[in-house]
C-alpha positions in Angstrom: 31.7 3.2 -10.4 31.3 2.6 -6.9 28.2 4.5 -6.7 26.6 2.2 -9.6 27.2 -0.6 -7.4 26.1 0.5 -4.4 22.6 1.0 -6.3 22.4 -1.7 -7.6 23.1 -3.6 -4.6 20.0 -1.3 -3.1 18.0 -2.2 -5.9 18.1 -6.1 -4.6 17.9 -4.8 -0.8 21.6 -5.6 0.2 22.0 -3.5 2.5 24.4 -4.2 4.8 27.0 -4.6 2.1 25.9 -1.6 0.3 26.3 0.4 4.1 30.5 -1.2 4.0 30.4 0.4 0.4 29.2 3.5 1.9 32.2 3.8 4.1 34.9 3.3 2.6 34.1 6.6 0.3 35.9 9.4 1.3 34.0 12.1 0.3 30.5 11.9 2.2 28.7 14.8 1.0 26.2 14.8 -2.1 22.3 13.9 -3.1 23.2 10.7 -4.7 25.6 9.8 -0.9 22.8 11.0 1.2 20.0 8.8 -0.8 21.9 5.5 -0.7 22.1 6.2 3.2 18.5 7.3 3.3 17.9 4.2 2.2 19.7 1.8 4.5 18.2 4.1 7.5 14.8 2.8 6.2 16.2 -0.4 6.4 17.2 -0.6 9.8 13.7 1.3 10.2 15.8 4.7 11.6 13.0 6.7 10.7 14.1 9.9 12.1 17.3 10.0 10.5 15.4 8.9 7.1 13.5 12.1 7.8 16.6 14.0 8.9 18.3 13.3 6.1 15.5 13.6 3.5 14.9 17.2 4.8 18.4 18.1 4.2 17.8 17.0 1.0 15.0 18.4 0.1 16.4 21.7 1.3 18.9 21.7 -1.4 16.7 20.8 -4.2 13.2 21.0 -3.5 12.0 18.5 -6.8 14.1 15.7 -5.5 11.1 13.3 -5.9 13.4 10.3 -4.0 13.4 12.1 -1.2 10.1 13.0 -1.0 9.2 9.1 -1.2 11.8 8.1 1.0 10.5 10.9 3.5 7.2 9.2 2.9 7.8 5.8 3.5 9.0 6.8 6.9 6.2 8.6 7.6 4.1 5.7 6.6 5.6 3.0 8.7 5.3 5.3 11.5 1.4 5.4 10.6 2.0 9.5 10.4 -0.5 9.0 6.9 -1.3 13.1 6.6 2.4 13.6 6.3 3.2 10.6 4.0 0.5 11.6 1.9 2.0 15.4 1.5 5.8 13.6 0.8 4.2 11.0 -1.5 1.8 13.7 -3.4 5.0 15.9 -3.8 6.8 13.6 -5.6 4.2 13.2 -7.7 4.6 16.6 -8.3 8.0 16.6 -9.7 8.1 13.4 -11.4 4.5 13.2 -13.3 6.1 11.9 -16.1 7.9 9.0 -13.9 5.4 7.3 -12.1 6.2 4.0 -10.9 3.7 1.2 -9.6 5.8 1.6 -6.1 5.2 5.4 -5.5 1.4 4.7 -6.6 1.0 1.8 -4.3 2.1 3.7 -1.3 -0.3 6.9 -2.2 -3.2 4.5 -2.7 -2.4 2.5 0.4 -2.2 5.6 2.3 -5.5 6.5 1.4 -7.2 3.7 1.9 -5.7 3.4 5.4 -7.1 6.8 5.9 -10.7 5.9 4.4 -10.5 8.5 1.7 -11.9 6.2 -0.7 -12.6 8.7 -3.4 -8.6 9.8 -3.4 -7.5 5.9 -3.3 -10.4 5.1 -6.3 -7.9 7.7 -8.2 -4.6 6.5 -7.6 -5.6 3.0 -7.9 -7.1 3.5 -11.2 -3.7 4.5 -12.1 -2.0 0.7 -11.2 -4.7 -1.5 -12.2 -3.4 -0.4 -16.3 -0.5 -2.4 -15.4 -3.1 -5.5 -14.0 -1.4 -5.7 -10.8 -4.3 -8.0 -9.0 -4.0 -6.2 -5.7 -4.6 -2.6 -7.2 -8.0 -4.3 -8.5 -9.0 -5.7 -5.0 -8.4 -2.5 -3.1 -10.1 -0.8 -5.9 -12.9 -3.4 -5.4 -12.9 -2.0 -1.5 -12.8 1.4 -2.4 -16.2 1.6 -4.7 -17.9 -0.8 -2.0 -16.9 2.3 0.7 -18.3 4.5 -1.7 -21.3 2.6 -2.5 -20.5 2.2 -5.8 -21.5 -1.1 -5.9 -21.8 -2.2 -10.4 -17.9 -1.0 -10.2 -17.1 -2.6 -7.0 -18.3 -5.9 -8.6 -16.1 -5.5 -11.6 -13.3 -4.7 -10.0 -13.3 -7.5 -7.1 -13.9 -10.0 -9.6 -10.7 -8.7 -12.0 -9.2 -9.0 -8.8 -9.8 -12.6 -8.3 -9.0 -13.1 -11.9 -5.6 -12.5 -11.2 -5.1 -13.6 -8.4 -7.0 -16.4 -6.9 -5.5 -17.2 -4.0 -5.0 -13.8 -2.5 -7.7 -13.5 0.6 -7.9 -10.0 0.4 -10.5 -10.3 -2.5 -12.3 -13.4 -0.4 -12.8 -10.7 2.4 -13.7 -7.9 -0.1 -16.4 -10.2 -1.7 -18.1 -11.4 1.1 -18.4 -7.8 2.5 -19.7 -6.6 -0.5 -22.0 -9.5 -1.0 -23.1 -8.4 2.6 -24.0 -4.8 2.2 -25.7 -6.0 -1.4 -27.8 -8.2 0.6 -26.4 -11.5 -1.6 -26.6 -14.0 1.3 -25.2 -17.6 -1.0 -22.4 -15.7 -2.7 -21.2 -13.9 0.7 -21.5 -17.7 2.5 -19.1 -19.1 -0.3 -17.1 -16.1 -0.8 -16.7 -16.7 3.6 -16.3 -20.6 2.7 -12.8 -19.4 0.4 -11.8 -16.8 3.1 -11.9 -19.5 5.9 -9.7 -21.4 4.0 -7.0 -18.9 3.6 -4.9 -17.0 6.3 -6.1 -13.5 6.6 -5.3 -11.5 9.7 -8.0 -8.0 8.9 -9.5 -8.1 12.0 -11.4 -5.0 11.0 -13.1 -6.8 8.2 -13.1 -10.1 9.8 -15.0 -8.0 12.7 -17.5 -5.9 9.8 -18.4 -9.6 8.1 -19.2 -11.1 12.0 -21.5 -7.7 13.0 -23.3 -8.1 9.2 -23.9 -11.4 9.4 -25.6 -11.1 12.7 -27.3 -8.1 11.9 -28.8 -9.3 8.5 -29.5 -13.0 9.2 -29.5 -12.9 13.2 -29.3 -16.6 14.8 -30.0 -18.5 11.7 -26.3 -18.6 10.2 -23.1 -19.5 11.2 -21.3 -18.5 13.6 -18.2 -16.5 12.8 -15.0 -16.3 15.0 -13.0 -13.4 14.6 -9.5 -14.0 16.1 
């Protein structure tokens, strides 16, 4: 009984109480122990001892596909991607039949902070059946990388489609309106972005250079912050 609570106190990210749970247990020992812990380590962003532990884990019971994405979250907030790719691509491999839109956004996200666009195209494929609006705007960013430019449209604009107001797909659109040489739409695609707050300094950066680069002097003058 106490273990159903503690996860579903986990589940809503109550940590600290589920952590009080956790002690007074008598017994500390066990997979399902050790993953309630694992996750209150990531919690308190203990990412060693999510890794420690996770290990140990793993070592017991190599298909223990929580593990392998709690391992990879850690690796992920440290910005160790190669690693939380291989933990995240493991559990993958011994839950194929469990997917959820969580373990999919962190692969995909993983990719596309490495630049393998062709990898994140996959898994992102993958999350835009359930319409989630961001899936569709990195998937937007991945077919622009790889010049794939009729599927980049479609999937920027199902982006914005579902949501609007999210500037990710105002800073996806006026790069890819840049590199398609579409100078009105990227200027009113820049027009939404600068009324948003979006913090990509790499894009921001990319727009400024291709503005300047494609219409020199003759344009506004973007501020990157």
């Amino acid at each position: 009984m106490i273990y159903d609570l503690i996860t579903f106190f986990n589940k809503y990210h109550f940590y600290e109480i589920t952590a009080k749970l956790l002690d007074i247990i008598s017994l500390k020992s066990g997979i399902k122990y050790q993953l309630e812990e694992t996750k209150i380590s990531l919690f308190k962003k203990d990412y060693k001892k999510v890794i420690k532990i996770t290990n140990e884990i793993i070592s017991h019971d190599k298909t223990q596909a929580d593990a392998y994405i709690l391992c990879g979250d850690a690796y992920y907030y440290q910005s160790n991607l190669y690693d939380s790719e291989e933990a995240y691509v493991k559990a993958v491999r011994y839950r194929p039949t469990q997917l959820n839109h969580y373990m999919l956004y962190r692969l995909g996200m993983t990719y596309i902070k490495r630049k393998s666009w062709e990898d994140a195209a996959v898994v992102l494929k993958k999350l835009i059946k359930e319409s989630y609006g961001f899936a569709w705007s990195y998937l937007g960013l991945a077919y622009t990388r790889l010049e794939q430019y009729d599927k980049a449209e479609e999937a920027l604009n199902q982006a914005n489609l579902l949501d609007i107001d999210n500037p990710d797909n105002w800073g996806y659109l006026t790069l890819f309106c840049l590199l398609t040489d579409r100078k009105p739409q990227a200027l009113e695609c820049l027009n939404e972005l600068r009324k948003a707050t979006y913090d990509d300094t790499g894009i921001l950066a990319e727009i400024a250079n291709l503005f300047y680069k494609n219409y020199g002097n003759n344009t506004f003058i973007i501020i990157c912050r």
